[in-house]
MIDO-34421 format. One record per residue (C-alpha): x, y, z; residue in one letter. Coordinates in steps of 0.2 Angstrom, whole numbers, plus 5000, padded with zeros to 4 digits. Example, Ala and Ser with C-alpha at 12.3 -4.5 7.8 and 13.67 -1.06 7.14 Angstrom:
REM residues 2
506249785039A506849955036S
END
This chain:
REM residues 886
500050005000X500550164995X502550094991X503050234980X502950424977X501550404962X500050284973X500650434988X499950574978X498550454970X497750414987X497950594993X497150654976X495750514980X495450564999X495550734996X494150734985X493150634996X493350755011X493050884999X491350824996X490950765014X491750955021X490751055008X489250985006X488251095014X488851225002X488051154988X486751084997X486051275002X486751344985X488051454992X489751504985X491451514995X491351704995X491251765011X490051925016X489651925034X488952115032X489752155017X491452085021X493152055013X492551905004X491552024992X492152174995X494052154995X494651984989X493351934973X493252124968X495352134968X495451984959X494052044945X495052194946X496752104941X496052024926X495352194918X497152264922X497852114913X496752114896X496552304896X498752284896X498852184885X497552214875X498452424873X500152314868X499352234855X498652414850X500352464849X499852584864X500952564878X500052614894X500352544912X499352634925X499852664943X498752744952X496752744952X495452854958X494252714961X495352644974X494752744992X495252924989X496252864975X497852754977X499152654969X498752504962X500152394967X500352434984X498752424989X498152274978X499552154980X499052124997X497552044987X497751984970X499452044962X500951934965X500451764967X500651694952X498851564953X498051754951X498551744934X497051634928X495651794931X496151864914X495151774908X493751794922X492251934921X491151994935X489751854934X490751704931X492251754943X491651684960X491751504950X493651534947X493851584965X493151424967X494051314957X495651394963X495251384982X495251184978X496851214969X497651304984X496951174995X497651044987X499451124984X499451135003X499350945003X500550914990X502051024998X501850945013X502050775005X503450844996X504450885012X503850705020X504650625005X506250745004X506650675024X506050495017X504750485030X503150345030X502350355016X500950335028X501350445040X501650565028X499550555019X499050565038X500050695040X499550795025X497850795029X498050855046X498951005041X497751055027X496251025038X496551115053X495851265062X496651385052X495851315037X494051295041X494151485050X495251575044X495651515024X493951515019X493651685023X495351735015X495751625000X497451684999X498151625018X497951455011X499751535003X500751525017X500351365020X500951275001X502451395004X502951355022X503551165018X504351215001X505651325009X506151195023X506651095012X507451225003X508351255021X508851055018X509551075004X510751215008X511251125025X511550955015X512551055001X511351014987X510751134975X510251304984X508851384972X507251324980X507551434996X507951564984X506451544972X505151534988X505951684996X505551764978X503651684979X503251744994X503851894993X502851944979X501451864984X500951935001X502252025009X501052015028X501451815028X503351805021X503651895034X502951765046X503651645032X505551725035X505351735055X504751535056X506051485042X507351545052X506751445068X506651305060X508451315053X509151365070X508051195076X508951115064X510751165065X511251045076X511150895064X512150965053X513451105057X514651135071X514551295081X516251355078X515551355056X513951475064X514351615055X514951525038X513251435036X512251585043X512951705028X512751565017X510851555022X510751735023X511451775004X510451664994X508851725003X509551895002X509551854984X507651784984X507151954991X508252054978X507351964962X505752014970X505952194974X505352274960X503652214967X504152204987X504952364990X503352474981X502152374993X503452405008X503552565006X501552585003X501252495018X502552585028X501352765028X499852635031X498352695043X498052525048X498752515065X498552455082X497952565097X499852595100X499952525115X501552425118X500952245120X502552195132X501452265145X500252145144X500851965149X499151855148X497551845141X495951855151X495651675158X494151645147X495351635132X496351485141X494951395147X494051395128X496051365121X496151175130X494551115120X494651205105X496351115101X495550985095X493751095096X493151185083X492451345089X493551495085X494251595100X495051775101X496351835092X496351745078X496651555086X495851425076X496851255080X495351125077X496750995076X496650805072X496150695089X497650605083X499050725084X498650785101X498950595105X500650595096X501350735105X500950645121X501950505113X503250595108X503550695124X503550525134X504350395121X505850305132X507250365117X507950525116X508050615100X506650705089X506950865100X506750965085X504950925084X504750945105X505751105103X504451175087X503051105099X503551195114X503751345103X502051345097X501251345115X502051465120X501351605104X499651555109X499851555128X500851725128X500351895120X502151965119X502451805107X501151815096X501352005096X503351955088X502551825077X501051945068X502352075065X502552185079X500852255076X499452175090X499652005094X498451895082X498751715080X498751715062X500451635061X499651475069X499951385052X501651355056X501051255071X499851175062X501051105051X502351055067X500550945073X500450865056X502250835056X502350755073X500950635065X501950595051X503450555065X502750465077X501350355066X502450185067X502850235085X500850235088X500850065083X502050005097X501650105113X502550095128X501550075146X502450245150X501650335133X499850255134X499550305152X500150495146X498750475132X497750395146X497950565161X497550675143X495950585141X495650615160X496050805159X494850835144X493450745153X493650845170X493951005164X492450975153X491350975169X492351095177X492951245166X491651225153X490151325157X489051235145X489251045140X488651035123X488350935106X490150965102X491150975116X490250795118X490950725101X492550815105X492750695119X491950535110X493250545097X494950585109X494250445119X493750335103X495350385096X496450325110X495550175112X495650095094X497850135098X497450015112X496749895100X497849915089X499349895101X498749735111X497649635102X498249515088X496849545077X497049725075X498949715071X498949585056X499149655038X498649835034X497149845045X498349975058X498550075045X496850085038X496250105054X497450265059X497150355041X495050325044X495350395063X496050555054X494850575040X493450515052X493950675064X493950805048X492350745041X491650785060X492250935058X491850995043X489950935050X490151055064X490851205057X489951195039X488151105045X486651215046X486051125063X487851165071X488351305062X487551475056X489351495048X488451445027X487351605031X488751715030X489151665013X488251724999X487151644986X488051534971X487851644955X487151794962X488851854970X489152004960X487352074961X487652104978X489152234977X488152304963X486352314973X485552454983X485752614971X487552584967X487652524948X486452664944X488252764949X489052704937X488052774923X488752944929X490053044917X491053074931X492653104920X493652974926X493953114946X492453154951X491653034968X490252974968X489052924984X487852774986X486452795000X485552665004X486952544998X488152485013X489352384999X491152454999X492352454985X490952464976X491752564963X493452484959X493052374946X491852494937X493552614939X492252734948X492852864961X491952834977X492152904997X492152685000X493352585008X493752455013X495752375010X497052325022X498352465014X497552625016X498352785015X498652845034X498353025029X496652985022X496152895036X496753035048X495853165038X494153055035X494253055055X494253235058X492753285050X491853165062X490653065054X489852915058X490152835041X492152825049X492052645056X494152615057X495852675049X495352565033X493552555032X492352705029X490952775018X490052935016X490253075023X488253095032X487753215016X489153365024X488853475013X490353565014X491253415013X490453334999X491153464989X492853504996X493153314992X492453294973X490953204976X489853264962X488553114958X487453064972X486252904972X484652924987X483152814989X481752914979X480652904996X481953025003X481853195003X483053294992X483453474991X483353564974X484453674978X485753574981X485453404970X484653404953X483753244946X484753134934X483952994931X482952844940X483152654942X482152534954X482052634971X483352744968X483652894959X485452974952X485753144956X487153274954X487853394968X487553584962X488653614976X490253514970X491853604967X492953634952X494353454951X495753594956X495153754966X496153874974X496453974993X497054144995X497254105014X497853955024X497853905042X499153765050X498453575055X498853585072X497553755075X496153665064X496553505074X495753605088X494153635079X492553545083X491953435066X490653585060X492053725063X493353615054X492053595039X491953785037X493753815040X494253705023X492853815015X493753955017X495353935020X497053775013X497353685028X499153655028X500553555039X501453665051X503253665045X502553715027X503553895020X501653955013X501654125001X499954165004X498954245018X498754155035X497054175043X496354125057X495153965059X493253995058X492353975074X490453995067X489453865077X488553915092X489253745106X488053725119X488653585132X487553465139X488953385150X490453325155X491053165160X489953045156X490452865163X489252705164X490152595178X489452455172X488152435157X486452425162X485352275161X484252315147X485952405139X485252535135X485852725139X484952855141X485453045138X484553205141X484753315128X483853485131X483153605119X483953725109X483753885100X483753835081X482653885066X482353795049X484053895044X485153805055X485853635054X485753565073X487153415080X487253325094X489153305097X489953145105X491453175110X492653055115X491852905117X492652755125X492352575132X493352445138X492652255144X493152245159X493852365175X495452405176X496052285163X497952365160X498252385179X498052185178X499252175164X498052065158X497952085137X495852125134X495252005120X494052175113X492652155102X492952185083X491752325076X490652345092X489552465084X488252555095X486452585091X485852775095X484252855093X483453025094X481753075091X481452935077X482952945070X484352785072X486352795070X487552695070X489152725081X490752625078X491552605094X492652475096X493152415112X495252465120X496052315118X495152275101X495852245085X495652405076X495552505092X496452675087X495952795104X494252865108X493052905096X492053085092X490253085082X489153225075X487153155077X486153255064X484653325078X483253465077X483653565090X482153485099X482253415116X482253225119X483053065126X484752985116X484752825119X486052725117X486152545116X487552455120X488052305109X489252235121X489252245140X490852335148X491352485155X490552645143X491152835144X490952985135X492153145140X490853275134X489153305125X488653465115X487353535103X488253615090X487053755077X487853825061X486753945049X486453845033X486654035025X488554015032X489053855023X488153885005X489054055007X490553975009X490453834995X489853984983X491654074988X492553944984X491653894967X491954074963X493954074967X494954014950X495053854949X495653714935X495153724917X495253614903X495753464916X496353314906X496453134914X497052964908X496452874920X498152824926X499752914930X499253094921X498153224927X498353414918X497253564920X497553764915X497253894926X497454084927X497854174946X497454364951X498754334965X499554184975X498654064977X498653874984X497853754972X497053604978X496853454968X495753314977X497053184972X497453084988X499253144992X500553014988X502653044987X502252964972X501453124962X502753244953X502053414947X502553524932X502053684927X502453754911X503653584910X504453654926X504553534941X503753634955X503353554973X501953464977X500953484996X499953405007X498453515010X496753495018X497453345026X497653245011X497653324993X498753374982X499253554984X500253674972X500753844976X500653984963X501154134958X499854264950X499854234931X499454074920X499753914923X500053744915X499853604928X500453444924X500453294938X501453134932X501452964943X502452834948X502352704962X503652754975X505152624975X504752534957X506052594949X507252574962X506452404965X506652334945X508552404945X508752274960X507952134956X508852184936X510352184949X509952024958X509551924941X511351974937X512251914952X511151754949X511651714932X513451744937X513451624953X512551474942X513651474929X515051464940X514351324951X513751234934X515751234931X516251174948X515151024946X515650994930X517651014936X517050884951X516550784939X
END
């Protein structure tokens, strides 16, 4: 059975496509797809839509080339507040080289590609594991049991079907150990190399992880083969030939670096090292969930195989020494998911998230793979270990598990069941003749995956299919609610558009349509700081937003000319005229928007507007560039405009605890306001933590993702993102303007989560509506942009004609990337209004030109052009050295 490499990868190929089937029946069974859309989430709205993306870019390039038309866009506007195309999609779609099949993809048959290559991914993660079996000359056996355990863990079922692309990592992570093999047994080098290149360009947020857990395993492995005293010999060896890997891919890695590098996606800021421990509801839901299948904080999704918790118990207490490399990897892995401080190291000193736990799901399938003739001869010392494990699980079952349920009562029955066939199999005559042992131990694994799959995928277990949307239909759901009917807009290629009553984001990028959504992991931290000051409720984290509440003032400040509402909505004629009407919606344009370049004859510093409320902040960029502090600015300063009347309600509002109904209630007297005014209700500095003095304990809070609160107000409903201190995406307190009527009434707040709620200080902010329309109409007057030209890529141009000096505003997202001309002259580009482009001017005319280029490609092709050199140059001389040895 299973005597060569060949009837290996043929029962893999056959067992995998049964578990396939058992695992993902219920996906067919309820028609749904593998895209994932929990609230509109990264399955549609990030991962499908980057990947639709990708294949346009690639016919639309090469379909030019054929043109004889040479064009290779950088930067589009439909990407957030515009942004460069490789930085911020690589992290999705462009690198890894399986991508490359979407060229031939559209928007309605796209979700069948992504999942045809899911399969594809999954079943590469099998096949490189067998690959490293067979390169150590393991069990064939061990090595199939194995295989499965490391695809068909935790990390799979939660995590990888969510996020296609993290099955990566995972066909990466055994190709480069081996390439470690092959450098410590002098054989041919290349591999490491080739990987380091691969995973590089793939995903640089797990080669990192790849990089930190390949050099643990080589510094595992040393000891086999080298000496201390050659330490530093083997260490540059290692270090130039992945050195070189990174080189050949840095015309792709060293954009995305530097992208990433002015990212707003980052933790709270709070240096992790201070927190030792998770809360002890974390631990007690760790024990079970190793072989569990329920999904705990931070990421940890271990789920694995019965069996290989088993093994490790045999390994730890087999009689021999050796196999320490596996004991050391194991003990390693414990101690990431026990301690924060670790698993804040292995994520990439960002928070501590146990997305690296691949790497221990492959140490578990490898201690399988090792131990599985062991199991078939255990000694007394080994089977009482596996006996006192079975114990442990029962007791703490009845004694740290609140509730005994369906599944923690099949965990047990197959730990126990599992343990007990070894028994049979290790004492009883019958059990040990012919192949039945190892039928036996390949049926307990694929028995324990097909359980799984049953409760994580089963619609009685599981509400988990519920999040995935409808096979078929996929792409009518980011094109829903109002938003298509945007697209039919002539927005020239610049101007934004604005769906309400669609909650799709990114809706825009594969219609190359401007948009105030997003929703991507790489998001410019200037944008996000900006979008946060004007203090809307659309502003849900650093990377995900939408909207801005119908702001007038920002509206048009921020180019959004194209608006869709719901045509029971009431709509200003003054502002909005009619376009056209589809279904429930109707398409209307701004009246209000400004010319795509305007200009300032006065400017006031960021750290004064900083101090603004979010109305005064509004009417400040109305009237006046907002520029950074250390700018050398021509032009008039002015002074911020202060025009809202702020009457406080309070200070210090702190709920000690939330209230049983959760709900908080807020007195929120009346004001004088008329049918001019625009009335707010501002929330300022809003914060929540879970539990009480959680950082004196040093105790790491697990936070709730996206805790968004409820708020009401006379009839009307908000929502409030608030996530919780301690959270993934906390980033510090939050501040809200409530649209109100100046009326008196009761907010009531309810609270999603309970915990520990405070809000530093509430107001009731008025502005005259005459103020703001007063000051749009200003700066519609002031000269602005003509004959605006745009490629749709990397050239913007636009004539304009000053009185005086003036600051021109260009609502390009600001990027290092953009180089300005006028009259072919290179002049400096600005950051204004907290993240446009800005040009100062001189009175007279004026030819702008704005040219683009990613930051660091062409630095990054001279090194990999550099690296392919130095390459070329050591393979030839190694080809002669073999050839002399020979």
């Amino acid at each position: 059975m299973m005597r060569t490499k060949k009837s290996l990868i043929f029962t893999y190929t056959v067992i995998f496509a049964v578990l396939c089937a058992i695992v993902f029946y219920p996906f067919y069974r309820n028609g749904r797809s593998f895209v994932w859309c929990a609230g509109g989430q990264d399955g549609i709205a990030q991962h499908l839509n980057a990947l639709v993306y990708w294949g346009q870019y690639i016919r639309e390039f090469f379909g030019n080339m054929i043109h004889g038309h040479f064009k290779f866009p950088m930067w589009d506007m439909s990407i957030g507040y515009g942004g460069d195309i490789l930085a911020t999609l690589n992290y999705y779609a462009i690198g890894d080289p399986l991508n490359l099949i979407y060229v031939f993809s559209n928007k309605h048959n796209a979700e069948y590609f992504y999942q045809v290559l899911y399969f594809v991914r999954m079943y590469l993660v099998g096949i490189s594991f067998i690959a490293y079996g067979l390169y150590m000359k393991k069990d064939n056996k061990g090595i199939l049991c194995g295989s499965l355990i490391y695809l068909f863990c935790g990390f799979f079922f939660k995590a990888c079907l969510r996020h296609p692309f993290f099955l990566n990592p995972m066909i990466y992570f055994p190709l480069m150990l081996i390439g470690v093999e092959k450098i410590f047994r002098k054989e041919r080098p290349y591999l490491l190399m080739f990987m380091a290149t691969l995973g590089a360009i793939s995903n640089f947020y797990f080669f990192y992880m790849l990089t930190l857990f390949t050099v643990i395993y080589a510094a595992i492995r040393y000891h086999n083969y080298e000496k201390i005293k050659n330490f530093f010999k083997v260490f540059f060896k290692f270090a130039g030939w992945y050195l070189l890997g990174i080189g050949l891919s840095a015309v792709i890695l060293l954009p995305v670096l530097i992208g990433f590098s002015g990212n707003g996606r980052t933790s709270s800021g709070m240096n992790y090292f201070t927190y030792f421990y998770y809360p002890m509801t974390y631990y007690k839901a760790a024990v079970h969930q190793f072989i569990g299948y329920e999904a705990i904080e931070r990421a940890t999704s271990m789920n694995y195989v019965a069996l290989s918790l088993l093994a490790a118990v045999a390994l730890f207490v087999q009689k021999k020494k050796g196999r320490i490399d596996l004991k050391i990897a194991l003990i390693i892995g414990i101690a990431g998911l026990l301690l924060p401080p670790i698993a804040y190291v292995f994520h990439g000193f960002s928070y501590p998230m146990n997305r690296w736990i691949f790497a221990l799901s492959f140490v578990m399938g490898a201690i399988v793979m090792e131990m599985c003739q062991d199991l078939l001869k255990l000694s007394i010392w080994q089977e009482i270990g596996m006996a006192v494990l079975c114990v442990i699980y029962i007791v703490t079952s009845y004694y740290i598990v609140e509730e005994r349920t369906k599944e923690l009562k099949v965990i047990l029955a197959v730990l126990v069941g599992s343990f007990l066939i070894l028994l049979l199999m290790n004492h009883i005559e019958f059990f040990k003749k012919g192949p039945f042992h190892h039928v036996a131990m390949l049926g307990i694994v694929c028995v324990s995956i097909g359980i799984a799959g049953y409760f994580n995928f089963s619609t009685k277990e599981s509400a988990v299919i519920g999040d995935y949307l409808e096979s078929g239909k996929v792409w009518n759901y980011l094109e829903k609610d109002g938003a298509k009917l945007l697209t039919s807009a002539d927005n020239q290629g610049f101007y934004r558009s604005e769906a309400y009553g669609a909650n799709q984001y990114n809706w825009g990028l594969s219609y190359h349509t401007p948009t105030t959504t997003n929703y991507l992991s790489v998001t410019d931290g200037n944008v996000s700081k900006a979008l946060r000051q004007t203090e809307t409720m659309g502003y849900f984290y650093t990377f995900k937003f939408r909207k801005l509440d119908k702001r007038k003032g920002f509206m048009s400040l921020y180019g959004v000319k194209y608006v869709t509402f719901p045509l029971k909505e009431k709509v200003s004629k003054k502002d909005f005229r009619l376009i056209k009407k589809q279904g429930n919606f109707g398409l209307y344009e701004n009246k209000k928007v400004l010319p795509f370049g305007y200009t300032y004859d006065s400017y006031v510093r960021e750290s004064e507007y900083e101090k603004l409320n979010g109305i005064d902040r509004e009417q400040t960029m109305l009237s006046s560039a907002i520029v950074e502090d250390q700018d050398k600015i021509g032009v008039q300063k002015n002074v911020p405009q202060k025009l809202s009347k702020v009457e406080e309600v309070g200070s210090d509002y702190k709920i000690t605890k939330s209230p049983k109904n959760r709900v908080w209630k807020i007195k929120i007297p009346a004001v004088a306001a008329t049918k001019k005014q625009k009335v707010y209700i501002r929330l300022e500095g809003m914060s929540s933590i879970k539990e009480k003095n959680q950082v004196r304990r040093h105790k790491l809070p697990t936070g709730v993702n996206a805790n968004t609160l409820s708020a009401r107000f006379h009839g009307k409903s908000f929502l409030l993102p608030n996530e919780q201190q301690g959270g993934t995406y906390y980033f510090g307190k939050r501040t809200f303007l409530l649209p109100a009527n100046g009326k008196k009434g009761t907010l009531k707040i309810d609270l999603k989560a309970p915990g520990y709620y405070t809000i530093d200080k509430i107001s009731v902010i008025t502005i005259d509506k005459a103020e703001i329309n007063k000051a749009i109409e200003q700066r519609q007057k002031s000269e602005h942009l003509k004959n605006i030209s745009y490629d749709m890529g990397n050239h913007f141009s636009g004539t304009i004609t000053t009185k005086g000096r003036r600051i021109l505003c260009i609502p390009i997202a600001y990027s290092k990337g953009w180089k300005a001309y006028d009259h072919g002259q290179k002049v400096e580009v600005k950051k204004v209004n907290g993240m446009f482009l800005g040009i100062e001017l001189k009175k007279g005319k004026h030819t702008i030109r704005l040219d683009y280029v990613t930051p660091g490609l062409k630095a990054g092709a001279g090194i990999t052009v550099i690296s392919l050199c130095i390459l070329v140059v050591l393979a030839g001389k190694r080809r002669k050295i073999t050839k002399g040895n020979c």
